[in-house]
C-alpha positions as CSV (number, residue, x, y, z in Angstrom):
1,X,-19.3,-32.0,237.9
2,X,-17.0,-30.3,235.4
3,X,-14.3,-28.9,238.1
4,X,-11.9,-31.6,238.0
5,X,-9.3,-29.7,237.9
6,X,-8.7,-26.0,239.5
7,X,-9.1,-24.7,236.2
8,X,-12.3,-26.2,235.4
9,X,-13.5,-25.1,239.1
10,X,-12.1,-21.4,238.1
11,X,-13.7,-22.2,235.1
12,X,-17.2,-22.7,236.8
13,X,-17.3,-20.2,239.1
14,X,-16.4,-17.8,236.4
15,X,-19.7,-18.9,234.5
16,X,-21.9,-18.7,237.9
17,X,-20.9,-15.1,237.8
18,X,-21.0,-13.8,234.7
19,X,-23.8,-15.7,232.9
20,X,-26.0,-16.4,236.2
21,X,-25.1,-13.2,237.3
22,X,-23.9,-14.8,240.9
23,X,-21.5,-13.1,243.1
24,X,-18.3,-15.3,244.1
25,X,-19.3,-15.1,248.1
26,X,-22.7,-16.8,247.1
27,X,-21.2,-19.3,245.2
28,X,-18.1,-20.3,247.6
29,X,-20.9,-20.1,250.2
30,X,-23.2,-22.6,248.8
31,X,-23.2,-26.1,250.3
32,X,-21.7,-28.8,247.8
33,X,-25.4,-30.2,247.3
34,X,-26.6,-26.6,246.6
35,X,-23.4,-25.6,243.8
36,X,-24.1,-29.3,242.4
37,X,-28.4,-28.2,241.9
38,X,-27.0,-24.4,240.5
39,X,-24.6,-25.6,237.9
40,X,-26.9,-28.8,236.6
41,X,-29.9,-25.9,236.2
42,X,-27.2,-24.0,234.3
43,X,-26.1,-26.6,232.3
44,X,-29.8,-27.2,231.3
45,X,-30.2,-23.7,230.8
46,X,-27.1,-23.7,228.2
47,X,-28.3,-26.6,226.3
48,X,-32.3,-25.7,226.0
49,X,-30.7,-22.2,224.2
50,X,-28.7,-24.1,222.0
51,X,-31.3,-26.3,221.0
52,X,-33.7,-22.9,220.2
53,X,-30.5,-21.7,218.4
54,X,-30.1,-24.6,216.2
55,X,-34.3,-24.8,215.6
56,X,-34.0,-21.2,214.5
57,X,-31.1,-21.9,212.3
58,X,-32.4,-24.8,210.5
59,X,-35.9,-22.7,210.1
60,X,-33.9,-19.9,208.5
61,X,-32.3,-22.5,206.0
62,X,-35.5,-23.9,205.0
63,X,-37.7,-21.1,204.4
């Protein structure tokens, strides 16, 4: 889930809060299942924007 490691799980929860805007109690609160939904949604969330990004960027190349 990309918290292999404590780093990566510092890593997470570090991303939960300042880019979900989730508080640390709600995410060391959350059931497995429900910190497995939160960071997937996330994860989606991070690559539909950097797909937009790139669309935008190859739009402002060609014209």
């Amino acid at each position: 889930m990309g918290h292999d490691t404590l780093s990566g799980h510092i890593h997470t929860n570090y991303h939960l809060m300042v880019d979900a805007n989730m508080s640390l109690d709600t995410i060391n609160n959350m059931m497995p299942w429900e910190r497995i939904v939160y960071v997937n949604l996330y994860i989606e969330s991070l690559k539909k924007k950097k797909e937009e990004h790139e669309k935008q960027r190859a739009m402002a190349r060609h014209g």
